[in-house]
N, C-alpha and C positions, 0 to 999 in steps of 0.2 A: 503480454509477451510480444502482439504485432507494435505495438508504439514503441517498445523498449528495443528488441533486436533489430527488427526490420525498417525504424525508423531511427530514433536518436541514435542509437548507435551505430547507424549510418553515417546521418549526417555530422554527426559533432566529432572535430579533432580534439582531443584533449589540447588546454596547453593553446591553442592557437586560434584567438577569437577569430581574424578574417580568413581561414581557410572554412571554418564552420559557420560564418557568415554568407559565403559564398556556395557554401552546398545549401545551404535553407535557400539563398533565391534563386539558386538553381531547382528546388524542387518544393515551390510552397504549397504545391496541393496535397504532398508527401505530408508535410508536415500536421498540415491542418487534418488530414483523416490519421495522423497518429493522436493527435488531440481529440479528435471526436470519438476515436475507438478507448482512448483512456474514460471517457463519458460515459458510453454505454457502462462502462463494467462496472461504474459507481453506479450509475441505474440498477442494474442486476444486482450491485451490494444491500440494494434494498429489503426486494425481496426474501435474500439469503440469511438475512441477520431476523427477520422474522420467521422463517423456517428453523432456523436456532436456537432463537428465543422461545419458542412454542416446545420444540426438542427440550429443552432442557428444561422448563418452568416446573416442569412437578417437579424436582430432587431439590429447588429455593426459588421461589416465585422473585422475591426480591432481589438475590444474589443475580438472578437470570437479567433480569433486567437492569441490573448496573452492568454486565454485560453488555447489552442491548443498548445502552447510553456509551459508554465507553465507542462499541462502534461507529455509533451514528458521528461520533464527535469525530474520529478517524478521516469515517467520509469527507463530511463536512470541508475537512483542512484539506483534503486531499483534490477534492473540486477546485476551492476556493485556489490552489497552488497552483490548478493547471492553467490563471489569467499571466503565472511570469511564461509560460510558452508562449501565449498569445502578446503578451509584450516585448516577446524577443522576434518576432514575426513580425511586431508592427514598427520594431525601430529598424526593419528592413526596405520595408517599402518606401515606394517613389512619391511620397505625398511630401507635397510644395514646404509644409512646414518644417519639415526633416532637411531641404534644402541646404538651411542655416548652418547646421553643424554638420562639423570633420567625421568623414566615413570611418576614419580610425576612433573617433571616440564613439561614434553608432553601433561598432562594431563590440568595442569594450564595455559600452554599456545592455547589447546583446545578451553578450558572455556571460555580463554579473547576473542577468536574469537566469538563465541557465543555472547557474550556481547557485540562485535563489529556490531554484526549483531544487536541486537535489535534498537541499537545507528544509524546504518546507516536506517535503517527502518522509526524511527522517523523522522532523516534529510530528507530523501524521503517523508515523508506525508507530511511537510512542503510545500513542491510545489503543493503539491494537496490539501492542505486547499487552496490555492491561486488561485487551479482551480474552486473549489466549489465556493468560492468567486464572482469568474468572470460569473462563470455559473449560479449563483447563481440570478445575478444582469439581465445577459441578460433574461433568464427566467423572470422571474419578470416582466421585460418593453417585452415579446414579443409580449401578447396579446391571442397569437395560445395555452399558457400552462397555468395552473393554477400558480396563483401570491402568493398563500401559499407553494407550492412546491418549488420556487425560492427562497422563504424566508428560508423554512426548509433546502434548500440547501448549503446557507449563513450561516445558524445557524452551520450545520455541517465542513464549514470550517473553521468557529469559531474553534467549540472543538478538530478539528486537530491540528491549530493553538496551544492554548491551551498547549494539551497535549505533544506534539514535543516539545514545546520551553520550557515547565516543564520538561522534561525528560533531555533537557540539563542544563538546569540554575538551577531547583530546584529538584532533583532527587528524594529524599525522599519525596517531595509534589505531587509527580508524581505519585509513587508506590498507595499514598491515592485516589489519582481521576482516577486511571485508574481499572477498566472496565467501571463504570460508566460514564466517559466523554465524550466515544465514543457512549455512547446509543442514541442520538439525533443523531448524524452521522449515523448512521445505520438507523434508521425511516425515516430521509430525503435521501438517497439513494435509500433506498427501495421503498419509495411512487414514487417517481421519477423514477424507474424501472418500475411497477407495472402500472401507469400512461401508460408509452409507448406503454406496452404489451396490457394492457386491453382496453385502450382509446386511444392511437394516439393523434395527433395532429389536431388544427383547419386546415387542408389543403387551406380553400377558404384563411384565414386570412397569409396565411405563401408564395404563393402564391401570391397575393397581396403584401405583404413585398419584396418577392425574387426580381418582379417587379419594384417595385418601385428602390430598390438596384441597 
């Protein structure tokens, strides 16, 4: 949330690569701690995807874990996406090699990077509507969680689904459903967060499953 609010969309003008080239070298420290704070949180997805995985293994060991792969794969794109920020950052600087070429085209091949990121962003959610999916489905049959939350969690990798595969095949029908398509995503995450923290799980019932597993 701090890289997305408080930094890119700060600094980026939609639409106008050298007004948003000049707010990055107005503030490249901005920048770089919006890049490193997106880091930590794939660190922390670690973690969480093995709290998950564990969570759900008794209702399908296997099922859980193509979950648990599906994730990891997510990550993966999602690190590997955040080098077009760090290449839009270094076709800014003052290094002798960049010399050579037109600040208007430094500026435009910035921009694409930028736009490479959002593209790679959506390819990345793509694996994680497929985890919600999965997660979605074992919730559902565990029995220990509530079986609306699995549904809402299904519905949200629905609009993953959705939105990713409009961003590539229908671009401009994309632009029209997005923020709105991600709004059920965000309510089945959140009740499913919220669920853990405040309620827990059936322990006897989960327990009894790990058993029987």
């Amino acid at each position: 949330m701090f890289a997305v609010i408080f930094v890119r969309d700060r600094l980026i003008v939609a639409g106008d690569a050298t007004a948003t080239a000049n707010n990055i070298m107005a503030s490249p420290l901005l920048w770089r701690i919006g890049i490193s704070a997106d880091i930590i949180m794939h660190v922390c997805d670690i973690p969480i995807m093995l709290i998950i995985y564990i969570l759900l293994r008794p209702v399908n060991k296997n099922i859980s874990l193509l979950a648990l792969l599906f994730n990891l794969i997510q990550t993966a794109v999602l690190v590997a996406n955040k080098l077009n920020l760090v290449a839009a950052l270094l076709q800014l600087e003052s290094a002798d090699y960049l010399k050579a070429v037109d600040p208007n085209q430094l500026h435009a091949q910035m921009y694409l990077s930028l736009k490479l990121h959002d593209i790679g962003f959506g390819i990345g959610l793509i694996f994680f509507g497929f985890t919600c999916l999965v997660n979605g489905y074992l919730i559902f049959k565990s029995g220990y969680l509530p079986r609306t939350i699995g549904v809402l969690i299904q519905i949200a990798g629905l609009c993953y689904l959705t939105n990713s595969f409009a961003l590539l095949l229908a671009p401009q029908f994309a632009h029209i459903i997005f923020p709105a398509i991600l709004l059920p995503a965000f309510i089945g995450e959140l009740s499913f967060c919220l669920w853990l923290i405040v309620k827990g799980v059936n322990v006897q019932k989960w327990n009894k499953l790990m058993t029987m597993g």
